[in-house]
C-alpha positions in Angstrom: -25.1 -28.1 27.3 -21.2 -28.2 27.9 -20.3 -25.0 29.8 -17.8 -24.2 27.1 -20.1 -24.2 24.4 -20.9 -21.0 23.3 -24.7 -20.2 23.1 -26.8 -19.3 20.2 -26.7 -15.1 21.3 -22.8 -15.8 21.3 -22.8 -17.7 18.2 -25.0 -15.3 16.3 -22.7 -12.3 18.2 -20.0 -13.4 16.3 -21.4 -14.6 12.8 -23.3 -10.9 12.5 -22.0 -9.0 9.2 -22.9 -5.9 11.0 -21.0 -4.0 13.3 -22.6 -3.7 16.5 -21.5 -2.0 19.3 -22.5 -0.7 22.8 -21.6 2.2 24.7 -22.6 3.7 28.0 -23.7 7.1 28.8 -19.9 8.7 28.5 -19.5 7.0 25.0 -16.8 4.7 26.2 -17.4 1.2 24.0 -18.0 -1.7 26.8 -18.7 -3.9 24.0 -18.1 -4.7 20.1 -19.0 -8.0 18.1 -16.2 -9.1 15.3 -17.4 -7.3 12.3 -17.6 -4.2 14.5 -13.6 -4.5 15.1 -12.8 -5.6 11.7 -14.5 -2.9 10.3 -12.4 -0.5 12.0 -9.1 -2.3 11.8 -9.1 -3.5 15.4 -10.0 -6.0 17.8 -12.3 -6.3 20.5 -9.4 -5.9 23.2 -8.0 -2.3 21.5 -11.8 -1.0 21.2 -13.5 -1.8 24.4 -12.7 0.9 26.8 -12.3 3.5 24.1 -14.1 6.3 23.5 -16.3 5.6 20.7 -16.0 9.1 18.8 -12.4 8.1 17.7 -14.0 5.3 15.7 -17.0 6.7 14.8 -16.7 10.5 14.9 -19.5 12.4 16.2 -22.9 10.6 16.3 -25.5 13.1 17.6 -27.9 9.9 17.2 -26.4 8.3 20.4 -27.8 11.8 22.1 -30.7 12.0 20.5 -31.5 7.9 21.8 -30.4 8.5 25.0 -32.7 11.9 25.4 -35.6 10.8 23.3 -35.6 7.1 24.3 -36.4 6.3 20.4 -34.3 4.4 17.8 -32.4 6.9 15.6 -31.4 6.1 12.0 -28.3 7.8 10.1 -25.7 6.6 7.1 -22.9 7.8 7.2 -19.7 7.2 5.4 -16.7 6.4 7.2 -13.8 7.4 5.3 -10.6 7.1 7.1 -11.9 3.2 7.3 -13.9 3.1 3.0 -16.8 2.2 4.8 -20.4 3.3 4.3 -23.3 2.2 6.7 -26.6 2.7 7.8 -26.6 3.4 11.6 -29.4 2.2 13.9 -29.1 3.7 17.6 -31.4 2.5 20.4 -30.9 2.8 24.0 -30.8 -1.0 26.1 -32.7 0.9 29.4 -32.0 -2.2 31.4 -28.5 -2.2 31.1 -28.0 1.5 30.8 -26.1 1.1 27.6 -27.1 2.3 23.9 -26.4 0.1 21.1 -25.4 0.8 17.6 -26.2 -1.5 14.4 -23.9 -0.3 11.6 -25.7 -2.4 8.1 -23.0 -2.4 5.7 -24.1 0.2 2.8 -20.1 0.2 0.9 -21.3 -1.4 -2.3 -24.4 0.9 -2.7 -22.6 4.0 -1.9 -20.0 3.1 -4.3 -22.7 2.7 -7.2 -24.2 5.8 -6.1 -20.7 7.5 -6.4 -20.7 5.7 -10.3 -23.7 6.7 -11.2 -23.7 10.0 -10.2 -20.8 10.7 -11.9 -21.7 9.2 -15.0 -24.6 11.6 -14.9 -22.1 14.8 -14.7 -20.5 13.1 -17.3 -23.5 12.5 -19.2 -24.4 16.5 -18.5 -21.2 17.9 -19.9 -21.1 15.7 -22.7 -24.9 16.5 -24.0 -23.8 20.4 -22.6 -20.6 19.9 -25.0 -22.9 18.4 -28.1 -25.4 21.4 -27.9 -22.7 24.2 -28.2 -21.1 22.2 -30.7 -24.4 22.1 -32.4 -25.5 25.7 -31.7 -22.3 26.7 -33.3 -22.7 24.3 -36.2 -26.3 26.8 -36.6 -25.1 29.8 -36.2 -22.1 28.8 -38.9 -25.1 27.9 -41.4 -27.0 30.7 -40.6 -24.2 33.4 -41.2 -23.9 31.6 -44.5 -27.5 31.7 -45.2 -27.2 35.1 -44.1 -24.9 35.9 -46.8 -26.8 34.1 -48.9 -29.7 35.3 -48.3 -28.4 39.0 -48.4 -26.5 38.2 -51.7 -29.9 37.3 -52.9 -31.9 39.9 -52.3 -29.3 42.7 -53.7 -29.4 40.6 -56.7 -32.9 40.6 -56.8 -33.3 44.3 -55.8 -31.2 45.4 -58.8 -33.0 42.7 -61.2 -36.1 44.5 -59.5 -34.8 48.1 -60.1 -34.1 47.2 -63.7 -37.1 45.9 -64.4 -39.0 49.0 -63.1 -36.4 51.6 -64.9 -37.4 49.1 -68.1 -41.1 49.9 -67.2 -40.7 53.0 -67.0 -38.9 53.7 -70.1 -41.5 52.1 -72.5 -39.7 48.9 -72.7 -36.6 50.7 -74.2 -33.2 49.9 -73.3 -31.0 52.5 -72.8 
């Protein structure tokens, strides 16, 4: 093979769609693969050396891999950057380094954003159509109400004249 040739880890480095990244025990990045850098704006000569909590924030997971010696999973969203992933942290013993995975979630966060707010909207709008509705019931039922209570003085007095008509022998007076 041609020493200039890049090999298959350094081909497949590159070609990743996820970010990947590696930091050492202080947090400062000693490595990050393209998608890493272009997910956060930058390349890989601006990001090495950094402190990775100014691109990713806080990430107790690095802690917790470092001090559990177990992969840890999170998603997070990364704002300042509209990117969502899910973030796999495991610790590279070896080369006392811990690595981060970040799988692209963007798309699905954004259709959980949609669709839960086309449930609040769905909410208000079946909240809306039920006080229109209860109001719609209580409107017919004050008529019916009045109706009703129309009615029954009506039939009171029809009732009352009936009996006073009974009462009398059938003569009207």
């Amino acid at each position: 093979m041609d020493p200039h040739e890049k090999c298959i880890w350094e081909l497949l480095w590159d070609a990743d769609p996820n970010g990947m990244v590696a930091v050492d025990r202080s947090g400062t990045i000693r490595i990050a693969n393209p998608a890493f850098c272009k997910v956060f704006r930058s390349t890989p000569a601006k990001v090495i050396g950094t402190d990775a909590r100014l691109l990713l924030g806080e990430m107790p997971e690095f802690h917790r891999a470092w001090s559990e010696h177990a992969v840890q999973q999170v998603e997070r969203e990364f704002g300042d950057y509209g990117f969502a992933a899910r973030a796999l942290v495991f610790v590279i013993e070896s080369a006392e380094l811990a690595a981060c995975v970040l799988v692209d979630l963007t798309a699905e966060w954004v259709r959980r954003k949609e669709y839960s707010s086309l449930q609040h909207e769905t909410i208000a709008k079946v909240n809306e159509v039920v006080d229109n509705q209860m109001k719609v019931a209580q409107e017919i039922a004050s008529l019916l109400g009045e109706t009703t209570a129309e009615t029954k003085a009506s039939l009171l007095k029809l009732l009352d004249m009936i009996e006073r008509e009974g009462e009398s022998g059938g003569q009207l007076s």
